[in-house]
C-alpha positions as a Markdown table, in Angstrom:
| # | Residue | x | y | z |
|---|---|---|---|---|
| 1 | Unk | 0.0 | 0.0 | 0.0 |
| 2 | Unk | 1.9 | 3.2 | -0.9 |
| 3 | Unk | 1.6 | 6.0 | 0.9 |
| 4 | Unk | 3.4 | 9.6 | 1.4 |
| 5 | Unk | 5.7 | 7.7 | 4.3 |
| 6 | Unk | 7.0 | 4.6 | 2.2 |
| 7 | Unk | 5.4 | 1.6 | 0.8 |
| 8 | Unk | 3.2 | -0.7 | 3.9 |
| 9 | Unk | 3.7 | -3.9 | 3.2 |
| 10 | Unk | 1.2 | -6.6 | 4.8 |
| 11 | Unk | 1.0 | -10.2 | 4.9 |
| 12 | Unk | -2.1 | -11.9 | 6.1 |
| 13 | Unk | -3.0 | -15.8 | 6.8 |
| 14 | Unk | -6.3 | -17.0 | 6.5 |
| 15 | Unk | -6.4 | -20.9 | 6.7 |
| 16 | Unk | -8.1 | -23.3 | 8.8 |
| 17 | Unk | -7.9 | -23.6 | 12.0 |
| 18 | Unk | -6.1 | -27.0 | 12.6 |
| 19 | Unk | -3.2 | -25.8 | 9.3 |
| 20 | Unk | -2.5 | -22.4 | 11.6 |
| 21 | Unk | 0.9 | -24.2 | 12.4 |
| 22 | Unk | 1.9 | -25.1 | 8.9 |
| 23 | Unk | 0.9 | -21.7 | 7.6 |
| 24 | Unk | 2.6 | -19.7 | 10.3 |
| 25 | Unk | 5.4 | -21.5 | 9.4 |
| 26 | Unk | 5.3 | -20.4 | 5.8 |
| 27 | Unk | 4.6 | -17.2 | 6.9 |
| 28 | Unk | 7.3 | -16.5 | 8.8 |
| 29 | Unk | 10.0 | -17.6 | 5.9 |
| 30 | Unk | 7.8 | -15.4 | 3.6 |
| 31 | Unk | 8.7 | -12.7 | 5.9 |
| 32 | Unk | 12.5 | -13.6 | 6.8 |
| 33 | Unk | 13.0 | -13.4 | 2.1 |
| 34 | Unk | 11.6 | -9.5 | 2.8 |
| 35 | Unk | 13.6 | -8.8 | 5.8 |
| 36 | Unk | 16.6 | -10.2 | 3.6 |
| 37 | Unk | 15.7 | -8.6 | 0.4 |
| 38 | Unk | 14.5 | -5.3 | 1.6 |
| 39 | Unk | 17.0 | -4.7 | 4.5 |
| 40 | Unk | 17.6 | -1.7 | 6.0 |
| 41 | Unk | 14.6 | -0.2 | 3.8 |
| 42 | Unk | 12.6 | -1.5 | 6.6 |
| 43 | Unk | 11.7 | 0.6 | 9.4 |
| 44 | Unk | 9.1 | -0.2 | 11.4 |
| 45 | Unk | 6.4 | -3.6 | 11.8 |
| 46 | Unk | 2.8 | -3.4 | 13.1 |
| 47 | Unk | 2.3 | 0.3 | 13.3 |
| 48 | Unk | 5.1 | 1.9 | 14.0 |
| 49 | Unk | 6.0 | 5.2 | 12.0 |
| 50 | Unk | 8.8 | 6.5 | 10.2 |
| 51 | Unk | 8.9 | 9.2 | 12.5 |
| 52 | Unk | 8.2 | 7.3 | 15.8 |
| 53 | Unk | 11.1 | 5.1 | 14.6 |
| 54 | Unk | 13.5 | 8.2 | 14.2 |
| 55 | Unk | 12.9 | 9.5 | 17.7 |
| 56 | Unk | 13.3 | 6.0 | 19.2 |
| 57 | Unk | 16.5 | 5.4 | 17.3 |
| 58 | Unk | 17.5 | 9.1 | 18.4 |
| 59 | Unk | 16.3 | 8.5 | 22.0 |
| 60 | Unk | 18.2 | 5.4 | 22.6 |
| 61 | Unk | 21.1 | 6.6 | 21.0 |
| 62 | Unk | 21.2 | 9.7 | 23.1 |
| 63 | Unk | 21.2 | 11.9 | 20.2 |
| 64 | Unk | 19.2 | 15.3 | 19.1 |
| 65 | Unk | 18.0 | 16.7 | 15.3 |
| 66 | Unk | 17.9 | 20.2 | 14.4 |
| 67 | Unk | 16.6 | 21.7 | 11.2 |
| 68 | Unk | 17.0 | 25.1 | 9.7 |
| 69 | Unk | 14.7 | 26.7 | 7.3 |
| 70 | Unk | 16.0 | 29.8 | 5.2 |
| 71 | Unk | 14.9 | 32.0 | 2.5 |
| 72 | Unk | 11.3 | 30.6 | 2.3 |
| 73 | Unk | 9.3 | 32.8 | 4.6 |
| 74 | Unk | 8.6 | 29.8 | 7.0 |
């Protein structure tokens, strides 16, 4: 789904009860080939934000952003 923020990837299981096992399975090794392909691209699972990943990331790291506009009237 893209979106101003990135591209949200989802992947859903829908299976029988009794096959949730064998599909989690799959599911999970679906998901390890995008963590492997896509890499550092990815930023965030469930519903986590580019930005609310940034401040974590700068929290823990003990680190600070600044940004300076100029010339544009604000």
């Amino acid at each position: 789904l893209p979106n101003l923020g990135g591209v949200r990837l989802r992947l859903t299981l829908r299976c029988k009860a009794e096959e949730k096992e064998q599909f989690l399975l799959q599911l999970h090794s679906y998901a390890e080939r995008l963590y492997d392909t896509l890499g550092d691209s990815i930023f965030g699972e469930e519903t986590a934000t580019l930005e609310q990943t940034l401040v974590q990331l700068l929290e823990r790291n003990r680190m600070t952003i600044a940004f300076a506009e100029s010339c544009t009237g604000g």
